[in-house]
Every structure is written in structure tokens, then in C-alpha cells.
C-alpha positions, 0 to 999 in steps of 0.5 A: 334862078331855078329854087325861084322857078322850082316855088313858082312850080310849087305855087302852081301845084299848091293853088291848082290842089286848093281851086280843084278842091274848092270846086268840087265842093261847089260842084258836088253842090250844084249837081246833088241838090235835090229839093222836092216841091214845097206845099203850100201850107208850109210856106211862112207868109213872105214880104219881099223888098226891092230898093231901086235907084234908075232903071236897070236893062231887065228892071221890067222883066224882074217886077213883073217875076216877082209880081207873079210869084207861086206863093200862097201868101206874100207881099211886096215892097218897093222903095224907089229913090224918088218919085222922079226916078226913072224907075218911078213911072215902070213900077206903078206902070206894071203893078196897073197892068199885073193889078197887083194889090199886095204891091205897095210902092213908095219913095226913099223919104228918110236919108241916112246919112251913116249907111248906103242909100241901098241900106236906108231905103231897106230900113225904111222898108222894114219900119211898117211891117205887118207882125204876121209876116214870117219871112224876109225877102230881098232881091235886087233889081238885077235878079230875074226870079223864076215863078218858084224863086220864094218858094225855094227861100222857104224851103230851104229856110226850114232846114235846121241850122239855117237862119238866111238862104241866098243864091248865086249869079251867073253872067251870061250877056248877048255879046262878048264886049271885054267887060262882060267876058271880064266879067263873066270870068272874074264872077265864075271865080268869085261864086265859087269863093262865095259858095265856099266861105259862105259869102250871101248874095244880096241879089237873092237873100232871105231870113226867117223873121225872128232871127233877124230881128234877134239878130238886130240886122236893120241895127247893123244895116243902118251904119253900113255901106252893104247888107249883105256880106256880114249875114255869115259873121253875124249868124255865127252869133246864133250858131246858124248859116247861110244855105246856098241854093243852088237852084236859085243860081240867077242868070244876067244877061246884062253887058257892062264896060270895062270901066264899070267893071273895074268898079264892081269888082272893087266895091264887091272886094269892098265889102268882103274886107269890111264885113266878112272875116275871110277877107285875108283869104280873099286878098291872099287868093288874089295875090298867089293867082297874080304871082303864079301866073303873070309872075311866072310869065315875068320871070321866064322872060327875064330867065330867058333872056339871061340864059336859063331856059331851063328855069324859063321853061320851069316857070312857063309850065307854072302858068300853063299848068295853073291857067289849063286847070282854070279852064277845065274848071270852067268848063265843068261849072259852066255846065253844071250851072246850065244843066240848073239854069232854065231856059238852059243857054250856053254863054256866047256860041262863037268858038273864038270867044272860048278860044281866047279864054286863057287871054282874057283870064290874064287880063281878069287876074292882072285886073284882080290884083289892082281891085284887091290892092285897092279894096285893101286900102282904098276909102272911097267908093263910087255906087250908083251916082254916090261917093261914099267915104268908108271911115270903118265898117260901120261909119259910113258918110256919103260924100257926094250924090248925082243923078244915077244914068243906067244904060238899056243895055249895061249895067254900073 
């Protein structure tokens, strides 16, 4: 009993040591980040494209920042799932209003049937694109960009070694239902881990035109079920990086069940597995956490009851001791990312919520293990109303397509 609680101790200090390390790093980011205004006459001429299926909570919010961005010359595309998609009848409605003559607006005709319909309507996107264009763009419907947003992908783009520059999410709903604190949770930890092993973010992400037609993404898109994740791995090739930009840490406000929660976070899990060489430590990470904590809680009540309270309490500083440093980190993130957030809002006011933190991550990690376990062997995912079958990383089939149903509120 006592070398099991001594390596539960052990466990503890060795993960306590690795997140303290991994955060700094993300914090010295987020708070050293100086990017002086970028002139106009450096700024390549942009597309951005957006693909849309249903109509996201914010979708109004999203198209009307990007319609009105300060950038001297760009363009957007929007590939809708079909002209009877909710967000068919918002998009043309805004573009009327905003008169937005560099918006170009068309349905996803051509399906794929080796790729998602997220990575068909981007392919489809890029298949008439003027030669002038210098500068790739993506972001997702539920990315609210600031007036500056573009103009921060070109300036970081123009930094040598950077062949993509993407950003971040932070979630920060009205209401503290138990999947949006779930959420929330889970993503601090996620965004950390990305920002580490340079994990891009499809919800804002840019290329330099040439390098990704060297590259020969929309090649590797075409058989994929996400865009995203593999930009690290397939930009080594050109011994370039992904460039987090801290400034363009995006704020969601949007609520979520705990349903739709627990299948988020496995297909985000998904897709690391599939297409980003660190996937071992992703799946390592959720192991130690489960183990360091609800393993220490397991055994202690087991060492207790069979008479070791020294061991149960060896065990029980495990957890406390891991869980402690959790929140502290938190907090430092939380207010660092605010401190770059505009307008700057503070997640949930009620002091309850925050008190109740070191319960919910308990409920996040135990939820953690369940979504690594099955992102690891799971080969079917459910995204937007489609099941998709994941046969490898690059043979993907599509199993079964409904009507997608996006809540006003939610997202899916």
C-alpha cells in the first residue's frame, strides 16, 4: 500500500512539474505578445472562406465582422450546404444590407464521398480562385473576428518560418449549465496543449498561398475528415510552423449540453489521433490525469477502509495537491486571456460557480479518460447531422447524413 500511494505522490509532483511548465510557456505567450499595426501596403490581397451547415447562435454576428473587416484588399467565399439550409436566407440577407460586393455566396453542389462535407465545401471553395490572391483565410461559423482579425493573420504570416498562423478559442457562455462549465474546463486545458505542440485551429487559420499549394493541402483535404490538425505535421515537410497568435484568442459565448459535449470532445480527440504526430502524448496526458486523481481518490478510500490512513492520506494529498495547482493555473490563464479579450468579460460573476470548480474538473477528467478511450478506438463519428466512418486517416466514407438542427442558444 504505501510504494502505491508514494507513486501516486510521485505521479502527482511529475504532472504538477510538466502542466506548471507547459503553462508558463503558454503565458509568457499571451502576455509578452507585441504586434505593432500592420500598413496596409504590406497586406498580400486575402480570400476568406467559411463553410456553413445550419445556422450557428452567433452566425449573424460572425458574417457581418468578417463582411466589414479593416483590410485594404480581400474577398469572401461562402459555401453553404444547400440553398435550403437555414443559413442560406442569413447570409444573402446580410450581404443585401452590408452591400457587400466582395461576397460571393454558393451552395455545396459537388459531395465527396472520401472527405467531410466541412473539407468538400472547402475544396470546392478553393477550385475558382483568382491567381492574385496571396493569402488564405479560414474561419468557422462560430468565430466572431474583431475588425483587425485578417489583418493580424498577414502580419504574423510575414514572420520568417511561418508557413500558416491560427488562433485560439475561449469559452465563455452567459450561463453556467454543466456543459458549458464542462466545456470551458476541458478547453482551458485543451488550448494549452495546443498552443504547446502546435495544434492549428481551424476556426481561425491562414496560409500564405504558395505554401499551401506546394504543400498540396486541398490534395490531402480531399480524403480527410478535418483540415486542421495535420497543418503542424505537413508544414515540417517545409521546415516551417504553425504561429499561434495570441491576440486572436476568440471568445464563444455559445451554451452546449452535456451530450453534445461528450461528442465534441471526442471528435476534437479524433482528430489529433488521426493526423498530428502527438497524439501519444495527448492520450498519455489523459491517462496520468485520471490516474493522479480519481486513482488517488479510489485508493485512499479503499486504503482507509482497510486500515492504512497513512497511505489514504498520502493518496489524498495526490489529488489535492494536482487539482490545487489546476485551479491556480486556471486562474492565471483566465486572466491573461482576458487581459487580450475585447471587450474583456470575466467568465460567470456567481462566486458559486467558481467555487465549485475542483468538482467539476473531477467530473471533466473522469469524462476526459472516456473520450481519449474512445477517440483511440472508436471508427465512427457523429458531426453535424453526418456519420462518418473512419476506415484510416485518409479513407473516410460517410455513413449516414440528416437534416442538421442547430439550437439559437447551443452549439453541436
Amino acid at each position: 500500500m504505501y510504494y502505491i500511494a508514494g507513486g501516486l505522490l510521485l505521479l502527482s509532483i511529475a504532472m504538477v512539474l510538466i502542466h506548471m511548465v507547459i503553462a508558463y510557456r503558454v503565458l509568457r505567450s499571451l502576455s509578452h505578445y507585441a504586434q505593432p499595426p500592420y500598413p496596409d501596403e504590406k497586406c498580400p490581397k486575402a480570400m476568406v472562406v467559411m463553410c456553413l451547415r445550419g445556422s450557428d447562435p452567433f452566425l449573424e454576428a460572425t458574417l457581418r465582422s468578417i463582411f466589414a473587416q479593416d483590410y485594404p484588399q480581400y474577398v469572401v467565399k461562402l459555401i453553404v450546404d444547400s440553398v435550403h439550409d437555414t443559413a442560406w436566407e442569413i447570409v444573402h440577407r446580410i450581404k443585401e444590407e452590408l452591400h457587400a460586393s466582395h461576397v460571393t455566396i454558393q451552395p455545396h453542389l459537388k459531395r465527396r464521398a472520401g472527405c467531410s462535407l466541412k473539407c468538400g465545401s472547402q475544396i470546392e471553395a478553393l477550385e475558382t480562385i483568382d491567381p492574385s490572391i496571396e493569402m488564405l483565410a479560414f474561419l468557422d461559423a462560430d468565430t466572431v473576428p474583431h475588425a483587425t482579425w485578417l489583418r493580424e493573420l498577414a502580419a504574423a504570416l510575414n514572420q520568417p518560418g511561418v508557413g500558416a498562423a491560427t488562433g485560439g478559442r475561449w469559452y465563455a457562455p452567459e450561463t453556467a449549465t454543466p456543459g458549458a462549465v464542462m466545456r470551458y474546463l476541458w478547453n482551458v486545458a485543451a488550448q494549452a496543449l495546443m498552443t504547446e505542440l502546435h495544434i492549428a485551429w481551424g476556426g481561425t487559420l491562414a496560409f500564405r498561398r504558395e505554401v499551401f499549394d506546394q504543400l498540396k493541402l486541398a490534395d490531402r483535404w480531399s480524403k480527410a475528415i478535418c483540415e486542421d490538425t495535420m497543418t503542424q505535421d505537413a508544414l515540417r515537410e517545409m521546415n516551417l510552423k504553425v504561429q499561434f497568435v495570441p491576440t486572436l484568442m476568440m471568445v464563444n459565448q455559445e451554451d452546449i449540453s452535456v451530450n453534445s459535449f461528450r461528442r465534441w470532445v471526442t471528435r476534437q480527440l479524433l482528430n489529433t489521433r488521426l493526423y498530428h504526430s502527438n497524439w501519444w502524448f495527448v492520450l498519455l496526458h489523459g491517462l496520468s490525469v485520471f490516474v493522479v486523481v480519481e486513482g488517488s481518490l479510489i485508493f485512499s478510500l479503499v486504503a482507509a477502509l482497510r486500515g492504512y490512513g497513512n497511505e489514504a492520506l498520502m493518496a489524498i494529498g495526490a489529488a489535492v495537491l494536482f487539482q490545487s495547482t489546476l485551479c491556480l493555473l486556471l486562474f492565471l490563464l483566465e486572466r491573461a486571456v482576458l487581459n487580450l479579450s475585447s471587450p474583456r468579460r470575466r467568465l460567470w460573476g456567481a462566486w458559486w460557480v467558481w467555487a465549485l470548480i475542483p468538482v467539476w474538473m473531477v467530473f471533466v477528467q473522469t469524462m476526459n479518460l472516456w473520450c481519449v478511450l474512445r477517440a483511440q478506438f472508436t471508427r465512427r463519428i457523429e458531426w453535424r447531422g453526418v456519420t462518418y466512418e473512419v476506415l484510416s486517416p485518409f479513407h473516410i466514407r460517410i455513413v449516414e447524413e440528416t437534416e442538421v438542427i442547430v439550437s439559437a442558444t447551443q452549439s453541436i
